[in-house]
KELOMAR-538228 format. One line per field, with one value per atom (N, C-alpha, C, O, CB): z, x, y; atom name; residue in one letter. Coordinates in pm, whole numbers. Atoms other than C-alpha are relative to their C-alpha. Glycine has a CB too. Example, Ala and Ser with C-alpha at 12.3 -4.5 7.8 and 13.67 -1.06 7.14 Angstrom:
up <- (0 780 0 66 125 -6 714 73 90 -142)
east <- (89 1230 90 194 -99 -82 1367 -77 -26 41)
north <- (-119 -450 120 118 3 -119 -106 109 220 46)
at <- (N CA C O CB N CA C O CB)
aa <- (A A A A A S S S S S)
% end
This chain:
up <- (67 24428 -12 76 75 21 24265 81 104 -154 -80 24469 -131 -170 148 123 24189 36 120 -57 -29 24223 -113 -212 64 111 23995 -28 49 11 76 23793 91 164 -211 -79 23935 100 107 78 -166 24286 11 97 30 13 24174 6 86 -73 -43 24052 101 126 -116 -112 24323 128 230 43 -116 24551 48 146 3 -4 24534 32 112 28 -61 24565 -129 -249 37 96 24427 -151 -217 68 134 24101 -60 -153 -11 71 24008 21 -62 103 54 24092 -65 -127 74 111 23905 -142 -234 10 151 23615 -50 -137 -1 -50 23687 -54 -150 215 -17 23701 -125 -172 117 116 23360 -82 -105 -24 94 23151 -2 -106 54 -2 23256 -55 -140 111 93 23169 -134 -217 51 157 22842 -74 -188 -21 64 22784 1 -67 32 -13 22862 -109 -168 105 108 22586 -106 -190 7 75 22374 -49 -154 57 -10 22413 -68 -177 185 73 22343 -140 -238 84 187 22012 -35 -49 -74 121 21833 23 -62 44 -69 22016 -89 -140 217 128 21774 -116 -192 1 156 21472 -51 18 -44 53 21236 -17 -14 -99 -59 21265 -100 -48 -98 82 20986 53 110 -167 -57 21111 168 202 -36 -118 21482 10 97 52 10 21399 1 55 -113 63 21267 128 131 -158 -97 21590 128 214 24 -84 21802 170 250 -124 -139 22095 -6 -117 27 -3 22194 161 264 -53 -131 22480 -18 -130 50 -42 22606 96 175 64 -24 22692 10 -104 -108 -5 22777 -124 -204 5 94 22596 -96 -165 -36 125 22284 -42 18 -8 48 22127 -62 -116 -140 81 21998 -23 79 60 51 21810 -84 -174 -64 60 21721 -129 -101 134 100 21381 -29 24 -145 80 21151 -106 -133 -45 123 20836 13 97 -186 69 20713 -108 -145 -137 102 20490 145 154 -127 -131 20823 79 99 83 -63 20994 -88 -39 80 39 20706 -13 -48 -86 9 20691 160 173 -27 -140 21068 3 33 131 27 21019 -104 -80 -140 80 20744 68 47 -147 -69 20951 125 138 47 -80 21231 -68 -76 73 80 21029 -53 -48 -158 50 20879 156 169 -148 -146 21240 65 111 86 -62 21367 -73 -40 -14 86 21077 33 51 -189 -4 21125 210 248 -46 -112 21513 133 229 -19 -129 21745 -6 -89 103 -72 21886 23 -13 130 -51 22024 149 193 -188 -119 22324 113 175 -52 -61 22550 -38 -5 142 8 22452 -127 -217 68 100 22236 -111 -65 73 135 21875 -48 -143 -119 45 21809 -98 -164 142)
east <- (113 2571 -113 -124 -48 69 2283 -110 -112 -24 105 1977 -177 -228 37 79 1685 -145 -172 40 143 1322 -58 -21 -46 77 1054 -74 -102 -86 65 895 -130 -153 -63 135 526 40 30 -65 -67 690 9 -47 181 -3 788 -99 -124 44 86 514 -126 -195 -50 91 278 74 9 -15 -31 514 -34 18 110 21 372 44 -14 -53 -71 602 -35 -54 176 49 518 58 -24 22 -60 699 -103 -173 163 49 539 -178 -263 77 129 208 -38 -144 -69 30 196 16 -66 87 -4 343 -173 -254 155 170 -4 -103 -174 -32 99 -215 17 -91 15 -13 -52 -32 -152 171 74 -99 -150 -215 39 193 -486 -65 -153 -67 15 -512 37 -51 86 -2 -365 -103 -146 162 63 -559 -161 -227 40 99 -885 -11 -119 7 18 -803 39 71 35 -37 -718 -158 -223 114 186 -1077 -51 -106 -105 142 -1251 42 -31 -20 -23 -1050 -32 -153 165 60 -1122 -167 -240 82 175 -1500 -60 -170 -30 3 -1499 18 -19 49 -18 -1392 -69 -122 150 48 -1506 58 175 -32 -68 -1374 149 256 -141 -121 -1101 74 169 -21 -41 -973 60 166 -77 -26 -977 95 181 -101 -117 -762 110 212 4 -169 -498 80 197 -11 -53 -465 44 -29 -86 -48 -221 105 183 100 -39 -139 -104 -155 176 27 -317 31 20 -138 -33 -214 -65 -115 145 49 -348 134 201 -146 -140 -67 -32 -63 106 56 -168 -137 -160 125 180 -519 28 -73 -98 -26 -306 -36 11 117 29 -425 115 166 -161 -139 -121 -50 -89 153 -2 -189 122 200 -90 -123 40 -101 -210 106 89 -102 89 200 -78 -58 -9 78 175 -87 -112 132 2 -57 -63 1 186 -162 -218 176 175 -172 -93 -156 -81 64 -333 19 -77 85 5 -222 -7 -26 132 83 -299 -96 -138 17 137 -638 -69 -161 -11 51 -701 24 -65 90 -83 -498 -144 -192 219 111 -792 -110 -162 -28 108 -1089 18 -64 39 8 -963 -28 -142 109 46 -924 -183 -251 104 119 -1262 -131 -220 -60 54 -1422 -16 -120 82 -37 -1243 -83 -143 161 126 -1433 -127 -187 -33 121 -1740 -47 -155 18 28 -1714 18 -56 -134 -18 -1570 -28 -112 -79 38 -1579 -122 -193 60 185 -1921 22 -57 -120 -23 -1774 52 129 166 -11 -1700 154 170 -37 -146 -1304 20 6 106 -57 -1174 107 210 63 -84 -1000 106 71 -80 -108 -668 73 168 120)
north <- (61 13983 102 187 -127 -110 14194 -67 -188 53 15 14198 28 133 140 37 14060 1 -84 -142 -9 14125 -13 51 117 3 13995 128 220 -107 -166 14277 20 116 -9 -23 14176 104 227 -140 -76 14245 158 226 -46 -107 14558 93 184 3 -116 14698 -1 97 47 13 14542 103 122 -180 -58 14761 133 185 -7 -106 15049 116 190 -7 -100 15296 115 94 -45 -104 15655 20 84 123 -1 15656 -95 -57 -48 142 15327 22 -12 -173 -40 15446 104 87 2 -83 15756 -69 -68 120 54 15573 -85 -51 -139 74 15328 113 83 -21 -103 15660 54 89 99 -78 15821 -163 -173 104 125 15443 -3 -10 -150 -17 15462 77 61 32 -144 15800 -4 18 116 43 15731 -135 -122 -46 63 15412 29 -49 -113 -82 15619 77 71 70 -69 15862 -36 48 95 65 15607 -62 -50 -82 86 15417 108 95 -29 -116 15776 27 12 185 -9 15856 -123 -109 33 132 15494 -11 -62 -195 22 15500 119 98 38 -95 15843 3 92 67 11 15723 -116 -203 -13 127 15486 -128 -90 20 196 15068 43 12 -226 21 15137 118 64 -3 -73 15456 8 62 58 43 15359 -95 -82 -37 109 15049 56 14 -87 -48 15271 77 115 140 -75 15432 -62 -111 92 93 15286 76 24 -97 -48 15563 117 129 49 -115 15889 66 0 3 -34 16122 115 128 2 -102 16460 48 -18 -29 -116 16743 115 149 16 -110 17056 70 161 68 -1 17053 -34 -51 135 89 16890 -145 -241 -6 220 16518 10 108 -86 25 16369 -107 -162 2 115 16080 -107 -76 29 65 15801 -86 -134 -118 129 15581 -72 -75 33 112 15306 20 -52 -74 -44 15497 169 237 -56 -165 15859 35 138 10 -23 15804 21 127 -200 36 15738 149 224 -145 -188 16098 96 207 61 -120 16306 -8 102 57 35 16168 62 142 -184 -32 16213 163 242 -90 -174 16576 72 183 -14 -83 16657 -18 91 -38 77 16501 132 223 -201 -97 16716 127 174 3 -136 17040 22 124 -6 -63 16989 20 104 -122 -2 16939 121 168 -71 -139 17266 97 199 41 -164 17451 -3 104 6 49 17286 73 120 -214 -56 17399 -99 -121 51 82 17179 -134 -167 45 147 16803 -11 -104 -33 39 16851 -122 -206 -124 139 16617 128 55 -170 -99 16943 53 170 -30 -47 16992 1 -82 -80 -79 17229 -64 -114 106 54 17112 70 140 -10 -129 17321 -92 -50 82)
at <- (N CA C O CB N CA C O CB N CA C O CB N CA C O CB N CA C O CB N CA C O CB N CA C O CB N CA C O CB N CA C O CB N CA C O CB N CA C O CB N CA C O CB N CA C O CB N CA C O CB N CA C O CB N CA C O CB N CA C O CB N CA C O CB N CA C O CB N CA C O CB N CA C O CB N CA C O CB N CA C O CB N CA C O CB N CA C O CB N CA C O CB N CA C O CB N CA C O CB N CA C O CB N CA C O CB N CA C O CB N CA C O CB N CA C O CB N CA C O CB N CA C O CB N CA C O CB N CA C O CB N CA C O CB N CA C O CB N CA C O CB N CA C O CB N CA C O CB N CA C O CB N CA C O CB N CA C O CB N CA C O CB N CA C O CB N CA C O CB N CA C O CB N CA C O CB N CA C O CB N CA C O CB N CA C O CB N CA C O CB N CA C O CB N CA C O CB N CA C O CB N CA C O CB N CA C O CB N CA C O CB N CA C O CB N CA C O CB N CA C O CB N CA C O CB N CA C O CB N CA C O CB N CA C O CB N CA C O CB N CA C O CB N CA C O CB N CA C O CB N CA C O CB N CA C O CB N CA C O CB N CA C O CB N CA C O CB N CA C O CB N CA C O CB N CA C O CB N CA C O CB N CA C O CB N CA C O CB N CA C O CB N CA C O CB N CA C O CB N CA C O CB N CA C O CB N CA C O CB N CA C O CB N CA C O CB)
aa <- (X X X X X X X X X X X X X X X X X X X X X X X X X X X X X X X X X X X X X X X X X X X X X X X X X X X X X X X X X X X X X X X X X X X X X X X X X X X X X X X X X X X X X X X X X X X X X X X X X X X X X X X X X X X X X X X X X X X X X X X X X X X X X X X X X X X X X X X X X X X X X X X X X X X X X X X X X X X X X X X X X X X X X X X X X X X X X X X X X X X X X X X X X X X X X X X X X X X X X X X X X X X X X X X X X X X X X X X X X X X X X X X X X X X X X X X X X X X X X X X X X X X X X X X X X X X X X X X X X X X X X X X X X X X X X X X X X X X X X X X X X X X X X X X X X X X X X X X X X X X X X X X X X X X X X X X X X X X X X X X X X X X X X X X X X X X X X X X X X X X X X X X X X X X X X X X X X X X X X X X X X X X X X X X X X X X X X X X X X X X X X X X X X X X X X X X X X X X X X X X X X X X X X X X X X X X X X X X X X X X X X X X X X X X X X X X X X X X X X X X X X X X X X X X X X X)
% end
């Protein structure tokens, strides 16, 4: 017989796997808050993941119109001279 534990259970158990996973979701929903808190209401909507990777933003959106728009927005930013929020735009 399999030995069945409710999910809660699980992750109330705190075992290290399950809290790093905890610690990287936060961290992602943190840099999720600051990109849409940066953009404007229609643009922010469209953005439905963001992570940080070795000083990379990766953004997930809603269509293919939606990331070349953000893709030009960034580019014109980078010319213009940066975020202005202390981290570098590559």
């Amino acid at each position: 017989m399999q030995n069945i534990k409710n999910i809660k259970e699980l992750l109330n158990s705190g075992g290290a796997r399950i809290r790093a996973l905890k610690i990287r979701g936060e961290a992602r929903r943190n840099v999720l808050a600051a990109v849409r808190a940066s953009l404007p209401p229609l643009a922010a909507e469209a953005v439905i993941s963001a992570r940080i990777d070795q000083e990379i933003l990766t953004l997930g959106v809603t269509s293919g119109g939606w990331a070349t728009r953000l893709r030009s927005a960034a580019a014109d930013r980078r010319r213009r001279g940066g975020a202005g929020r202390g981290a570098p735009i590559r």
